[in-house]
N, C-alpha and C positions, 0 to 999 in steps of 0.2 A: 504494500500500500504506500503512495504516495514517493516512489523511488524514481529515483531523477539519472536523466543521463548525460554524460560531457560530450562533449563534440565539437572540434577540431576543424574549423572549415573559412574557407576564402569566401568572402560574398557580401551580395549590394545587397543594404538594407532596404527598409522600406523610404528613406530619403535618399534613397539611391545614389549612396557611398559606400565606399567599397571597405571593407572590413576582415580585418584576419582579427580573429579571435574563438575565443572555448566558450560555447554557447549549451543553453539549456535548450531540452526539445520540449520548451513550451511555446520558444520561439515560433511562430506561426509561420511568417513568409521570409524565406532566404533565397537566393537565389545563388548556388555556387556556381564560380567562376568555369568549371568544367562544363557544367549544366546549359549554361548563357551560351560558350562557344562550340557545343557537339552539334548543331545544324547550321553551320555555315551561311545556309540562305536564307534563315529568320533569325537574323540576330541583327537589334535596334542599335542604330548606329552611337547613339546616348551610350548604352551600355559596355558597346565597346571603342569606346574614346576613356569613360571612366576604369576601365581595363588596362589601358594602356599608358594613361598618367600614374594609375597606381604600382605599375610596373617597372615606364618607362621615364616616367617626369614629364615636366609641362612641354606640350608641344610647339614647333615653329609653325604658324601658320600662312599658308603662301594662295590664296583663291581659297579654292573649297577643300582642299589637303588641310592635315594635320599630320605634320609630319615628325619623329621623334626619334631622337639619338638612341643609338643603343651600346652597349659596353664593350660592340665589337664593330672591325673593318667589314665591308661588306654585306654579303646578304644573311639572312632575311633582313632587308630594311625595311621600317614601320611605315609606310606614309597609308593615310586611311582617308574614307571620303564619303560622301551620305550617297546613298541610290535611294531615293524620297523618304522613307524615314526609317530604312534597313542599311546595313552596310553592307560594300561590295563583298559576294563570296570571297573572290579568288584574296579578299584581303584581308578575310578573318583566318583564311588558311595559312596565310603568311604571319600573323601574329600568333597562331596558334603553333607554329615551328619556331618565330622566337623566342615563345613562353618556354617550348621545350630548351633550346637551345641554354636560355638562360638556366635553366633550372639545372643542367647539363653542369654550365661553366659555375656555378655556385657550388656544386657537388652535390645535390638534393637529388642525382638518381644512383 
């Protein structure tokens, strides 16, 4: 009765900030960072811009790009852009191999 559980998770709150923290499952609505980028072509471009500052820091913005340094030379470079209020596929796929990449050069695999 009344046993509570921890949990360990990347995710926008309901103010839709992005939050690493040990959360209770009373929590209602979470949205983990894996959950937000496993369909490539419904993911809100909001969602993943707040993804990528919390990753990658505040972006240069040049037109409709949002474009953001990363800890390395070359590719996968971040540059991201709205397609009406989702973001382009092929450039959530590309932030979704820097996530690894980083995660890679931090030693987290």
């Amino acid at each position: 009765m009344g046993a509570t559980c921890s949990i360990n998770l990347t995710f926008i709150d309901n103010n839709g900030d992005i939050v690493n923290s040990s959360l209770d499952e009373k929590i209602v609505k979470i949205f983990p960072v894996e959950d937000i980028l496993s369909n490539p072509k419904n993911v809100k471009f909001e969602d993943l811009l707040k993804i990528c500052k919390r990753y990658f820091g505040k972006p240069r913005i040049k037109g409709s790009h949002h474009i953001f340094k990363t800890p390395w030379k070359g590719d996968p470079r971040i540059n991201i852009q709205k397609e009406g209020k989702t973001a382009k596929p092929y450039q959530v796929k590309l932030v979704l191999k820097a996530l690894d990449k980083l995660e890679v050069k931090n030693g987290n695999q």
